[in-house]
C-alpha positions as a printed Julia matrix, in Angstrom:
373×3 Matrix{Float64}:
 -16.74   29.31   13.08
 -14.81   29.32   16.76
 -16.63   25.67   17.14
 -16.1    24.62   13.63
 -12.23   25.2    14.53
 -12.37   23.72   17.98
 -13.69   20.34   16.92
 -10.83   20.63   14.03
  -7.67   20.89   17.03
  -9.83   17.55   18.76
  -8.74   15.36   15.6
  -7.41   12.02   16.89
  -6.11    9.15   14.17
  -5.69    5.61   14.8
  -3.85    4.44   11.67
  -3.83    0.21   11.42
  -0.95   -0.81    9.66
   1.45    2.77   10.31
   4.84    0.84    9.34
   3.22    0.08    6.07
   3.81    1.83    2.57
   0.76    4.15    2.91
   0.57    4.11    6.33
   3.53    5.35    6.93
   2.7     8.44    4.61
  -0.4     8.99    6.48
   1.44    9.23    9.78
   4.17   11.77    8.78
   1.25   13.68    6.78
  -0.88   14.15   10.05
   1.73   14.31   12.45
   2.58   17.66   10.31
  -0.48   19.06   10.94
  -0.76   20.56   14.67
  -4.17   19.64   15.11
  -4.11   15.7    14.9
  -3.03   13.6    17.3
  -1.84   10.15   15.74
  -2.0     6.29   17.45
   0.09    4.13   15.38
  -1.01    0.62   15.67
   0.94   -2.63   14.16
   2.56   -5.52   15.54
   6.25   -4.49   15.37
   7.6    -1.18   15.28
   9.29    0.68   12.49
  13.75    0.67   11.98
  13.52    3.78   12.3
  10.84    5.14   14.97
   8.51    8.47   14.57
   9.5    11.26   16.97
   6.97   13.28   17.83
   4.95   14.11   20.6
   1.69   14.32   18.66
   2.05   10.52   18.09
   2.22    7.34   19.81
   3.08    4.24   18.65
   0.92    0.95   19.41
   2.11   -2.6    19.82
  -0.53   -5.18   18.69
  -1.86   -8.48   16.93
  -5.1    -7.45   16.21
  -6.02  -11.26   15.69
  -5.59  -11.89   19.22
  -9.3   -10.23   20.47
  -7.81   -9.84   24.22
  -4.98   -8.35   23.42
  -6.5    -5.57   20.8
  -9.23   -4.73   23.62
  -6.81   -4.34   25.97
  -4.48   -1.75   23.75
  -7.37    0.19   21.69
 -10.68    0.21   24.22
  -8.53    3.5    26.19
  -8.28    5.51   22.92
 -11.23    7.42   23.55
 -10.43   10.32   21.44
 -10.3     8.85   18.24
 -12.48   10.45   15.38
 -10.83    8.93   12.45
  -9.56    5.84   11.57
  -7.46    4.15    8.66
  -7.13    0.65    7.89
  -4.24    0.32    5.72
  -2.61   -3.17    6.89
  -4.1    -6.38    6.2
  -2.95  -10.36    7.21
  -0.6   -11.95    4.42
   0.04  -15.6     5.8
  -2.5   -17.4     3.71
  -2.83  -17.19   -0.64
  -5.01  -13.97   -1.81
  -8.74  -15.2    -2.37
  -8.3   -17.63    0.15
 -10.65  -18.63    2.68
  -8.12  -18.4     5.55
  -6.67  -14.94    4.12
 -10.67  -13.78    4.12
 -11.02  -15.12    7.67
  -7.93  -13.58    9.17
  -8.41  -10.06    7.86
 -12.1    -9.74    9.01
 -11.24  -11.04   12.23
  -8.27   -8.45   12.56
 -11.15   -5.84   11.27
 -13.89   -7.09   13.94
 -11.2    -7.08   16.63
 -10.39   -3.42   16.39
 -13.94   -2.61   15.57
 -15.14   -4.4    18.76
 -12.54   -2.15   20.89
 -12.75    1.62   19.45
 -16.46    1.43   18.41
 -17.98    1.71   21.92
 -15.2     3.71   23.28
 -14.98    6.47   20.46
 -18.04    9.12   20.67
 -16.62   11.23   18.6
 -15.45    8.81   15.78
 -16.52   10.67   12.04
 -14.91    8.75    9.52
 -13.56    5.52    8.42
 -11.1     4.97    5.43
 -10.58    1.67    4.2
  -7.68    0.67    1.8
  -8.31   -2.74   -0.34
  -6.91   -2.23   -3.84
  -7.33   -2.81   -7.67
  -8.2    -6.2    -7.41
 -11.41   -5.67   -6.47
 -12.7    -5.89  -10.2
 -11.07   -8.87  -11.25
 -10.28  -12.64  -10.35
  -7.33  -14.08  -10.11
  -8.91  -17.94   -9.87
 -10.56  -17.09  -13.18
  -8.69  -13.85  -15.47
 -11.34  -14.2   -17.93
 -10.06  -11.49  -21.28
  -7.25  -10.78  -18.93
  -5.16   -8.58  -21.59
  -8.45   -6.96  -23.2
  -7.71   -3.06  -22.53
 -10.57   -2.59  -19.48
 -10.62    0.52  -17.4
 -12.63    0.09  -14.28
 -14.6     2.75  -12.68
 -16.03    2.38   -9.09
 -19.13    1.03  -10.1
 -18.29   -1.82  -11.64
 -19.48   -4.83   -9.6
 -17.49   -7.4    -7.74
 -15.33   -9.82   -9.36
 -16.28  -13.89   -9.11
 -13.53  -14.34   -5.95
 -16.06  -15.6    -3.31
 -13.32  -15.0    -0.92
 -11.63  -11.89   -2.27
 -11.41  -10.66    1.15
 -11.93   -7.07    0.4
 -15.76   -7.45   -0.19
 -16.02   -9.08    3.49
 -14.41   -5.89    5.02
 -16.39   -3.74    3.02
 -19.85   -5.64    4.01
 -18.01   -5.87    7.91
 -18.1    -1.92    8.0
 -21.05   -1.57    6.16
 -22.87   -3.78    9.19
 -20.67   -2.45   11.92
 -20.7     1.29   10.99
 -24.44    0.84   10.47
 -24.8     4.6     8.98
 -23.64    6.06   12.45
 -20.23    6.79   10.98
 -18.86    8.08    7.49
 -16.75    5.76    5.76
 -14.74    5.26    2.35
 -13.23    2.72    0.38
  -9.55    3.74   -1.52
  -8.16    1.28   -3.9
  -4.8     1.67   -5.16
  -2.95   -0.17   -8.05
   1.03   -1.03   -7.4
   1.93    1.13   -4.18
   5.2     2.28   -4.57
   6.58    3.41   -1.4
   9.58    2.69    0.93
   8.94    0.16    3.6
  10.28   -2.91    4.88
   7.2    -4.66    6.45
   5.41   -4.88    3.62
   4.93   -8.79    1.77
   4.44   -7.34   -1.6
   6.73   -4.87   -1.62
   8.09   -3.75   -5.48
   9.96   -1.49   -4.92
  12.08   -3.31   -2.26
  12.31   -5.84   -4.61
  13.3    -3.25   -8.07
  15.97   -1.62   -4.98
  17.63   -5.0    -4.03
  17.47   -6.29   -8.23
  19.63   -3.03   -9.12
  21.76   -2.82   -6.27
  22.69   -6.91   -6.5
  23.24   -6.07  -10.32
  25.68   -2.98   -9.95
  27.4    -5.05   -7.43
  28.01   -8.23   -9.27
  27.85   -6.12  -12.82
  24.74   -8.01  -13.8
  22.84   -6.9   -16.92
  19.58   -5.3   -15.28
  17.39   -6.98  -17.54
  13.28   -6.84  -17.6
  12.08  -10.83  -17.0
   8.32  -11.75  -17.55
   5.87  -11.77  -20.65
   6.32   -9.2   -23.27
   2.38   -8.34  -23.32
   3.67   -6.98  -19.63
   6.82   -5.17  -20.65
   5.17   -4.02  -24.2
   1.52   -2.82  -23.18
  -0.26   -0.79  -19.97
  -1.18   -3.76  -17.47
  -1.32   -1.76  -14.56
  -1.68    1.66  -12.43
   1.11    2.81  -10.36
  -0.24    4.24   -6.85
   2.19    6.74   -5.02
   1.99    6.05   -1.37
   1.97    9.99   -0.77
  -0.55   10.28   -3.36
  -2.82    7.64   -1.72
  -2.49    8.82    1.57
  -3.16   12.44    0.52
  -6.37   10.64   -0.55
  -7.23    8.81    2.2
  -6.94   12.28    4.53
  -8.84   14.35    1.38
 -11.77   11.79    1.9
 -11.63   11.64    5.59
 -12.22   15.39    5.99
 -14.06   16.55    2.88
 -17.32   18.05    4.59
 -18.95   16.56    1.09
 -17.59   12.99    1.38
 -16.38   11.85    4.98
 -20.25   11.54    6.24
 -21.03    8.87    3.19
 -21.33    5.48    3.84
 -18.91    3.28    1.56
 -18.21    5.74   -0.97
 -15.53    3.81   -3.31
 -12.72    5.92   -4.77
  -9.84    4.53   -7.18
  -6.74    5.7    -6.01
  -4.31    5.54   -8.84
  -1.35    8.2   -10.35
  -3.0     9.15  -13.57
  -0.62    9.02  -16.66
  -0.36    5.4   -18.1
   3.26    3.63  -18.67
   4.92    0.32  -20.13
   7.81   -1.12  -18.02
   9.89   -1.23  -21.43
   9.84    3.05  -21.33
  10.66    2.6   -17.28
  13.34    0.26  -17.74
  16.41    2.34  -19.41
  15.72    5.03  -16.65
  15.72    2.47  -13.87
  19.16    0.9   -14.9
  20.26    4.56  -14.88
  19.1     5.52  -11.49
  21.58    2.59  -10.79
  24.27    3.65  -12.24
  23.87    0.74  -15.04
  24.73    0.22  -18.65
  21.63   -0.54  -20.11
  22.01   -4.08  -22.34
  20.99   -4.46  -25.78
  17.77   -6.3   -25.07
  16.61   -5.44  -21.59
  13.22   -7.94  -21.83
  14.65  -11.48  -21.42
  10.95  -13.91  -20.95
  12.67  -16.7   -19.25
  14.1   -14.71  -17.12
  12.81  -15.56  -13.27
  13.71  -13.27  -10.36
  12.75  -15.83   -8.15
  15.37  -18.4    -9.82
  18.11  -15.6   -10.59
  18.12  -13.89   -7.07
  17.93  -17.81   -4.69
  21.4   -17.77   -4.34
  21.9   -13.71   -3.6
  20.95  -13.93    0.33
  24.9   -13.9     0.95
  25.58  -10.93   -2.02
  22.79   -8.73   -0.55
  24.77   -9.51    3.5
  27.34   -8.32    1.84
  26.53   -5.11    0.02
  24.87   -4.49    3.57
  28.33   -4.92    5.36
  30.2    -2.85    2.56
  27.66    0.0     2.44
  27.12    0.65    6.0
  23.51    0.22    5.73
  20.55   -0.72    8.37
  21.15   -4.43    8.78
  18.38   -6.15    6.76
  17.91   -9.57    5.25
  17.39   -9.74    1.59
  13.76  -11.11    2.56
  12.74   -8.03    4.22
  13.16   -5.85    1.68
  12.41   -8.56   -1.57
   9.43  -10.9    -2.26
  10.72  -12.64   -5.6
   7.83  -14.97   -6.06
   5.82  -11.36   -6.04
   7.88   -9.67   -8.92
   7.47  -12.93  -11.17
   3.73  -12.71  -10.36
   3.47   -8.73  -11.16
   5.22   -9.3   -14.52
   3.6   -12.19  -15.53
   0.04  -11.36  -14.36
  -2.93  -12.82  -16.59
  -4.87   -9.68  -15.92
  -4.52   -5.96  -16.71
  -5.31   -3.79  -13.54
  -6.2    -0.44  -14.55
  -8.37    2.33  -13.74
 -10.39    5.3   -14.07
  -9.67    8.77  -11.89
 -13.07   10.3   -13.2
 -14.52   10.38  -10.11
 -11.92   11.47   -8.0
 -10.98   14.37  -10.52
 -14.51   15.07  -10.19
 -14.83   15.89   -7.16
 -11.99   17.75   -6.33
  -9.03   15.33   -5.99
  -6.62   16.29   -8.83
  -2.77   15.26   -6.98
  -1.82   13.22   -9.75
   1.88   11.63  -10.11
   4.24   10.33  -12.95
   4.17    7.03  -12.23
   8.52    6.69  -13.53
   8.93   10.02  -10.67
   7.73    8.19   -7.96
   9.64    5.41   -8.44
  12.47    7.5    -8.55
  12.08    9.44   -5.6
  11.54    6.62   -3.8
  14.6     5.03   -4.52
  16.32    8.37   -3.2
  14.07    7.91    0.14
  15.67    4.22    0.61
  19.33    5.53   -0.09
  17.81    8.58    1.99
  17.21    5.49    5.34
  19.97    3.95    4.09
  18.11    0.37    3.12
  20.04    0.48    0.17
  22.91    2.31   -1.21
């Protein structure tokens, strides 16, 4: 038992991608817990810097090979690892999005593999769309809930399969590893591309500003019917640490784990609660189909400077906080993304979240860093 608790206080996390959604969860989760020591590793640092002397924040462009040796091959006390960031310059299902994330992947592999004896686990985050194509949504509003088994989609160059095969040669059953896959993450962040709920924050603070009706744009199978899991970032990361050190589950190799909130929703029972959090009349008919974020919100760069200026808040441009082409996509999507939690209930994971609470809080964690008011 007195080993069993020593090797617990020599816990040492190297999270990849820490001023992410999830990753910053998993930072402030570990960083509570006196016996981990945290590396956070991404290319620029957070607005608003951890403090705390269990952690230490890493600089790097983990596509540049020399660079990532240089910064990772001294962490030499590493026994877990989370890979919760991935490369967003090139289109999903792309062959240059594929090539740029496993070469980020091999890069930090090739530095803390043969400098980390002590390395147990591995938890990767991909997401939902690893059971369906986007190239080809074949029955993409047929109700289909997708367990972990299910096999891989058509996308040749879904880039998730290449990381998973990557560890799978890499770790080469030396070292435990898992696979989480979240739906829509919602969590406060403003370095991440496909970031909803920067863009739902910015939407309903532009329309109480202006006195815009806060109206629902996309298809009405999307604002009508269940399309898609909402993923708590807390919730996820809690998952990604349950896996990690679960004497059952951190020694597997690849084990697959959906990593969803539980209760289904519609957007059109979200909506009226939304345009209250906002302090917002709710209009008459809040689904409007032609309506286009993308279109509406071109000309807001200047309203959003402004509400900025007026509020006090941390100076941000409205494209740090809003990807508009993203909320068209996400309520317009050809495809229902939903899943199972069988397995996770099953063995022992049971955090589950409203899906309309964590949205909520999370707009209370923005006011909260004062991204919006």
């Amino acid at each position: 038992m007195a080993a069993d608790k020593s090797q617990r206080k020599r816990s040492a996390a190297v999270i990849f991608g820490v001023t992410g959604l999830v990753g910053k969860e998993l930072a402030k989760r570990l960083i509570s817990k006196s016996k981990w020591r945290v590396y956070g590793v991404a290319r620029r640092p957070e607005i608003m810097p951890i403090q705390s002397c269990n952690y230490r924040f890493i600089s790097c462009d983990l596509l540049n090979p020399f660079e990532t040796q240089q910064k990772l091959s001294n962490l030499r006390d590493v026994t877990h690892v989370f890979w919760v960031t991935w490369a967003s310059q090139f289109p999903l299902d792309s062959s240059e999005c594929r090539d740029q994330n496993k070469a980020m992947m091999r890069n930090a592999l090739d530095a803390i593999l043969p400098n980390s004896p002590s390395l147990r686990h591995f938890s990767l985050q991909t997401g939902m769309k690893h059971y369906v194509s986007l190239e080809n949504p074949l029955d993409g509003h047929r109700v289909c809930y997708y367990n972990e088994d299910c096999p891989r989609a058509s996308a040749r160059y879904n880039f998730y399969y290449h990381l998973e095969d990557l560890l799978k040669e890499k770790l080469a059953g030396k070292v435990g590893w898992s696979v989480h896959r979240p739906g829509l993450l919602i969590g406060s962040s403003r370095r991440t591309m496909y970031n909803f709920m920067g863009c739902l924050a910015v939407y309903g603070s532009i329309c109480k500003h202006l006195e815009l009706p806060f109206v629902f744009g996309g298809t009405r199978e999307c604002w009508e019917e269940v399309c898609i899991d909402g993923s708590d970032a807390g919730l996820v990361a809690e998952q990604h640490i349950w896996a990690a050190t679960s004497e059952s589950i951190s020694f597997t190799n690849g084990q697959a784990f959906n990593s969803i909130n539980g209760p289904s929703f519609t957007w059109k029972e979200i909506w009226p609660a939304l345009a209250k959090k906002f302090g917002l009349q709710v209009p008459e008919e809040m689904f409007l189909q032609d309506h286009w974020y993308s279109k509406v919100m071109a000309d807001k760069k200047e309203v959003w400077r402004a509400i900025v200026e007026k509020e006090g808040l941390i100076q941000t441009n409205m494209a740090d906080l809003a990807n508009w082409d993203f909320l068209d996509i996400l309520f317009r999507c050809p495809v229902k993304l939903l899943g199972t939690r069988d397995k996770v209930d099953r063995l022992g994971f049971t955090m589950q979240c409203k899906t309309l609470d964590s949205i909520l809080n999370c707009l209370d964690c923005m006011r909260h860093e004062k991204l919006i008011p």
